[in-house]
C-alpha atoms as one frame of an Amber mdcrd trajectory, in Angstrom:
protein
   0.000   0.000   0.000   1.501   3.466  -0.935   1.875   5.661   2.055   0.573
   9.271   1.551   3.212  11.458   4.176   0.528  13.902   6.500   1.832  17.072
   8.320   0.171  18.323  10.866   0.411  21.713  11.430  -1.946  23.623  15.146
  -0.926  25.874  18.028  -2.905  23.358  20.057  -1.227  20.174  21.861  -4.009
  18.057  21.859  -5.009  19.295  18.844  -2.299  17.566  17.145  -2.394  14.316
  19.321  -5.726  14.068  18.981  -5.493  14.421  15.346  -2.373  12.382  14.769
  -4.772   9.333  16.623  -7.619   9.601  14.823  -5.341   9.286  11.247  -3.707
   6.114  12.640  -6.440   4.648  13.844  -8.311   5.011  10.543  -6.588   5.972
   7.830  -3.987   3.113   7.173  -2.878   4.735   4.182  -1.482   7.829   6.052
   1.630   8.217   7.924   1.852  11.023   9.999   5.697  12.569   9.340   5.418
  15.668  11.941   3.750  17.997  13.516   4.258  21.404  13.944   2.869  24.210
  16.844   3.996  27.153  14.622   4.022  28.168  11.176   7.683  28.770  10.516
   8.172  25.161  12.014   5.562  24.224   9.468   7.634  26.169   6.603  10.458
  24.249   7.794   8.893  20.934   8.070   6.829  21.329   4.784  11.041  21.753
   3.531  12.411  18.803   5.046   9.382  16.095   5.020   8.147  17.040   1.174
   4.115  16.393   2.757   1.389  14.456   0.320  -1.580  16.598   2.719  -0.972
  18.828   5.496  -3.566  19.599   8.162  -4.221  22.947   8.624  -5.539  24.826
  11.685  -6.374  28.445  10.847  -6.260  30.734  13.864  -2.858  29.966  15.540
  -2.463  32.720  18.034  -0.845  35.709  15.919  -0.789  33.950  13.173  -3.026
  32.175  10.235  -2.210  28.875   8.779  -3.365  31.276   5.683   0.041  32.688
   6.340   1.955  29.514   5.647  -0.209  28.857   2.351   0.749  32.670   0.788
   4.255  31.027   0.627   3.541  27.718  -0.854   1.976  29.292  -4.126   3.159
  26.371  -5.771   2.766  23.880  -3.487   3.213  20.171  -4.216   0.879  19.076
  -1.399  -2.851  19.232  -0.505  -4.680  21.346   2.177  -7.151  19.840   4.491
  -8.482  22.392   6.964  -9.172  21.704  10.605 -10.888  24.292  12.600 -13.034
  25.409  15.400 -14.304  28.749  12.867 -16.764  27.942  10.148 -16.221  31.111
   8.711 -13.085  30.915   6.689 -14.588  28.219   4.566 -14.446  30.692   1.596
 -11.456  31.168   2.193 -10.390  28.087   2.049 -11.889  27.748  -1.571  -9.692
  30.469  -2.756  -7.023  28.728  -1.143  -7.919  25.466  -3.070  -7.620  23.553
  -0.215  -9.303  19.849  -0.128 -11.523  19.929   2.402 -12.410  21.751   5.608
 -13.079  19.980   9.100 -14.694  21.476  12.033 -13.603  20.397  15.052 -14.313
  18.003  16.999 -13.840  16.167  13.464 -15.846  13.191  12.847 -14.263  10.126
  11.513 -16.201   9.354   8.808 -15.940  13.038   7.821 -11.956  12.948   7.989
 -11.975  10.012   6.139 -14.184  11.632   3.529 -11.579  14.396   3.506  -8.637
  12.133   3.213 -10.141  10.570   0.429 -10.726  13.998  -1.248  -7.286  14.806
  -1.329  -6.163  11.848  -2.683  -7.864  12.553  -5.322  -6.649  16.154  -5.678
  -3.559  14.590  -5.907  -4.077  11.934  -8.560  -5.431  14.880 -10.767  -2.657
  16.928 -10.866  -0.086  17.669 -13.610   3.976  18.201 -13.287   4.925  21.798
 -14.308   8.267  23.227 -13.973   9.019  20.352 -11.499   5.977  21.327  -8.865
   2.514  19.734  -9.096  -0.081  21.999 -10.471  -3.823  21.897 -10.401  -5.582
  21.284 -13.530  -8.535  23.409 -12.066  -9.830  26.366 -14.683 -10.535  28.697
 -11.241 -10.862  28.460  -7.828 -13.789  30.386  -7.287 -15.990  28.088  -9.019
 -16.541  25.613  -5.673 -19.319  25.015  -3.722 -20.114  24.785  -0.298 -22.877
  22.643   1.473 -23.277  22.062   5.600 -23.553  18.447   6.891 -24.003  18.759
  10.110 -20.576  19.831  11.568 -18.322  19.786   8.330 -18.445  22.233   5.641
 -18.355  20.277   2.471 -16.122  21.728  -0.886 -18.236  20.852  -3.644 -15.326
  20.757  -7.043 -17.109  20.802  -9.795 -15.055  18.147 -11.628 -16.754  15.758
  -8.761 -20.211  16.850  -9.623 -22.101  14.506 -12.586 -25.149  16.862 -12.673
 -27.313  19.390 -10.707 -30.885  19.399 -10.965 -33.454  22.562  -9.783 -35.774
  22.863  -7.186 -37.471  25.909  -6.783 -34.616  28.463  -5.334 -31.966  25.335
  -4.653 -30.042  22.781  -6.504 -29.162  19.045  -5.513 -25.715  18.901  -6.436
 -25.019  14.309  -6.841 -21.443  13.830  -6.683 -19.465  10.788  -8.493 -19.455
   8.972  -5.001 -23.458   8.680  -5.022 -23.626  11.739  -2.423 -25.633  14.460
  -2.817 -25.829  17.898  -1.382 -28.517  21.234  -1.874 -27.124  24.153  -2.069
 -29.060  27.662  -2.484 -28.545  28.419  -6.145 -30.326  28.009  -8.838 -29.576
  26.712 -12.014 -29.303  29.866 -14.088 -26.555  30.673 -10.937 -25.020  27.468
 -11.373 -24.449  28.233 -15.283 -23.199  31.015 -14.926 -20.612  29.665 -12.256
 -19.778  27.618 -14.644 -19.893  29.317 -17.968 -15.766  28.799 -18.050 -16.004
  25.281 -17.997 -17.059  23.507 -21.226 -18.151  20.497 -20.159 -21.808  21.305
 -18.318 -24.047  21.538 -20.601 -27.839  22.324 -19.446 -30.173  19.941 -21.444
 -33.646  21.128 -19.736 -35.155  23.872 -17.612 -34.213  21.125 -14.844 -30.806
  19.631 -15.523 -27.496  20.765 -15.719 -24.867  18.157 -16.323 -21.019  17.234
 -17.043 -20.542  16.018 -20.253 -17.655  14.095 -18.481 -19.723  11.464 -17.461
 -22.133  11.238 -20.576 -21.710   7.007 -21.078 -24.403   7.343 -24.314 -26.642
   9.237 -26.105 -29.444   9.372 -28.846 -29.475  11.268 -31.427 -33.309  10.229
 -32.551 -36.031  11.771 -30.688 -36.708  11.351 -27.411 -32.981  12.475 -27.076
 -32.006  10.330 -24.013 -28.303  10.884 -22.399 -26.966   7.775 -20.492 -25.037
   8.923 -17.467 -22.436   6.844 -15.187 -24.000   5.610 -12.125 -26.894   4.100
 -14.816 -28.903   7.745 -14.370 -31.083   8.264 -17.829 -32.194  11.939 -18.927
 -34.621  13.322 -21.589 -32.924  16.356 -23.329 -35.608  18.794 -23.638 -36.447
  19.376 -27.427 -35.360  23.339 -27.697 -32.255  22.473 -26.437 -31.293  18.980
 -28.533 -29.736  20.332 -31.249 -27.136  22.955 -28.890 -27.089  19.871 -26.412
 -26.046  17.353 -29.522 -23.220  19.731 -30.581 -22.190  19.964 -27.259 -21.412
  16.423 -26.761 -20.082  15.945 -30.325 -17.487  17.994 -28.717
């Protein structure tokens, strides 16, 4: 099993220990290099360790785990937040971090998290020797509440959104789903960098990513993954059908 190298970086003792039990308890995949209680110990650890993910705490007395990210611009790790404030969650988008865990963190929702940026760091290319995101913007993630955690919502994870009234339901690749309060027309224009939603119906907005099939006959039916079926309405079927011709 490939080992991922963690770094945990909070002002708080038990913060860390707590933290550093929890990821060997259940996330064999992790080994937990160091911790640090400041952030120039972080910038020097982040240095000598070369992290996979490093847990973040935000408020560390004077300073802002922020502080340590504004010198790792191109940083060859990912960010997993782990807080006590809910309210640097946008933040945290713009900082493109993974995920972002209020404490007390629950273990299926660091797992979740773990998994998360795993996958942020399978979908990375090399440039100039660092890893880079192959994200078009940063700005362009959601956020949804489950209970404690604050859930990042990247829109390459999302196979489709679908109205209701003043909300969406957002279904994710893992079979989750999530409603946030935007509507579709928001959504869209969220979005309107990204070429691969495409809305097919008053209803449905969906990545073309995970189109398995389509018709081209009417009804117009588009075969998702996950074995999810939708009717392209018929005033959008020929800009849908161009759309997925590519």
């Amino acid at each position: 099993m490939h080992k991922y190298k963690a770094l945990i970086v909070d002002d708080e003792h038990s913060g860390r220990a707590v933290l550093t039990r929890l990821l060997q308890l259940y996330t064999p995949e992790l080994e937990v290099s160091g911790t640090a209680g400041t952030i120039d110990s972080a910038r020097n650890l982040i240095t000598a360790l070369s992290p996979d993910i490093v847990f973040l705490d935000v408020r560390m007395g004077r300073e802002s785990g922020f502080d340590l990210l504004e010198d790792e611009r191109h940083r060859s790790f990912a960010v997993i937040f782990v807080t006590g404030h809910d309210e640097y969650a946008v933040s945290a988008i713009r900082a493109d971090a993974a995920d972002y865990l209020l404490k007390p963190v629950e273990v299926s929702e660091l797992k979740d998290a773990v998994e998360r940026a795993k996958r942020k760091l399978s979908s990375t290319v090399v440039d100039n020797g660092h890893l880079k995101n192959d994200h078009v913007a940063k700005d362009d993630t959601l956020m949804a509440h489950l209970h404690s955690q604050v859930i990042l919502l990247h829109p390459e994870e999302i196979v489709y959104a679908e109205a209701s009234r003043r909300y969406c339901k957002i279904c994710l690749t893992d079979g989750r789903s999530f409603t946030v309060p935007k509507s579709l027309s928001e959504l869209q224009e969220l979005w309107k960098t990204r070429r691969k939603f495409c809305r097919i119906s008053r209803g449905i907005l969906l990545n073309v990513k995970y189109v398995e099939s389509y018709s081209k006959t009417w009804p117009c039916l588009i075969h998702m993954a996950g074995g999810i079926t939708f009717q392209v309405s018929r005033r959008k079927k020929t800009e849908v059908l161009e759309v997925l011709a590519g």
